[in-house]
Structure formats: structure tokens, C-alpha cells
N, C-alpha and C positions, 0 to 999 in steps of 0.2 A: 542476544545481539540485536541492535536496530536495525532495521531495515535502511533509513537515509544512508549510514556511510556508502552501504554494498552499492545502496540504488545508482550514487552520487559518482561511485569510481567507475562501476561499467558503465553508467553514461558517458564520464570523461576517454573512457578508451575505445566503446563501439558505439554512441552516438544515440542511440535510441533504448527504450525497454519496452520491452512489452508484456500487460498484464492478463493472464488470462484467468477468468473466472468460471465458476460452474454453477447454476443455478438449484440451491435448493429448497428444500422443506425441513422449518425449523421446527421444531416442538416446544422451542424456550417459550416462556409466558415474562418474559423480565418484566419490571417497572419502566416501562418510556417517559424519557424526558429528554427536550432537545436540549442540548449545549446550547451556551451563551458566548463562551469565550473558546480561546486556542493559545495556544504555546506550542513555540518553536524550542525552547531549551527548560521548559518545567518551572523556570520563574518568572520570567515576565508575561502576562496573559493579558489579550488584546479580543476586542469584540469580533465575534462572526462578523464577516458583510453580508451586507442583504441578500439573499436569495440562498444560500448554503443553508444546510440541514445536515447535522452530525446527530443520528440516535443509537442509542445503544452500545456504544463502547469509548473506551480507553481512548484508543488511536483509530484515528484515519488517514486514509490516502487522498491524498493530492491530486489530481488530475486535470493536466490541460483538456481533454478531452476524453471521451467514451464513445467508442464506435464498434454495437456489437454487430458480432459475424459469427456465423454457423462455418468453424472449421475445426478440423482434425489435427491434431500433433501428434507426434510419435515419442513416446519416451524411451529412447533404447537406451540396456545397459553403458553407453558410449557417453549420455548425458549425465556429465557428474560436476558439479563445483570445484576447484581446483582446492584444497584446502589453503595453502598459500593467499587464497585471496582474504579468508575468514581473518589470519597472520597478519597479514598488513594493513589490516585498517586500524 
């Protein structure tokens, strides 16, 4: 499944996402090469703009912004996806 539709519908019904990340340590040795181009639908490919840097994968995220914070979540049994949502997109 893509990420855009999910991202795109619980935008339109609660307004905000938030991304949370965890910082690791990689052991990949991959071949680095920056991208040059992007696609929004896999055919038509348009140049980076200046100052973007996509390395090492497939896909990236989007981001208006990044603002990290030292906080805690809680994942309780209670935090589940409704499957319905996976259905309707």
C-alpha cells in the first residue's frame, strides 16, 4: 500500500500528521548516489530543486517541516488502524 492515499484521507478528516522517527545505527554499506529527478505518478520525472538531497532509496517523504523533540508515546493495545480505512482508499 502507498503511504500518499492513507497520509492524504487522515489529513482531510483530522488535519494534521505527525511523523515520528527513531534514530538509528545502520550497518548498510549501500552505493550512494543523490537523485536527480522525482515523480509524483512513476511517469512523468521532473528535476530536484535546489537544495534537496534524496540518498539511498526508492521513496521519500515530503516534509513541510522538521522539528525534532525529545518525547514519549505510548503505544497501548487501544492504538489500532481501523481496517476500513486500509478498504476505502
Amino acid at each position: 500500500m502507498q503511504v500518499q492515499p492513507f497520509a492524504r484521507l487522515y489529513a482531510k478528516r483530522h488535519g494534521r500528521i505527525y511523523l515520528f522517527m527513531e534514530p538509528m545505527d545502520s550497518k548498510a554499506n549501500p552505493d550512494i548516489e543523490l537523485a536527480k529527478e522525482y515523480s509524483d505518478d512513476g511517469a512523468t520525472w521532473h528535476p530536484l530543486p535546489d537544495g534537496i538531497s534524496v540518498i539511498g532509496s526508492r521513496y521519500a517523504l515530503v516534509l513541510d517541516a522538521i522539528q525534532p523533540r525529545d518525547v514519549e508515546i505510548g503505544i497501548e493495545p487501544t492504538f489500532r488502524i481501523p481496517l476500513w480505512i486500509f478498504m476505502n482508499i
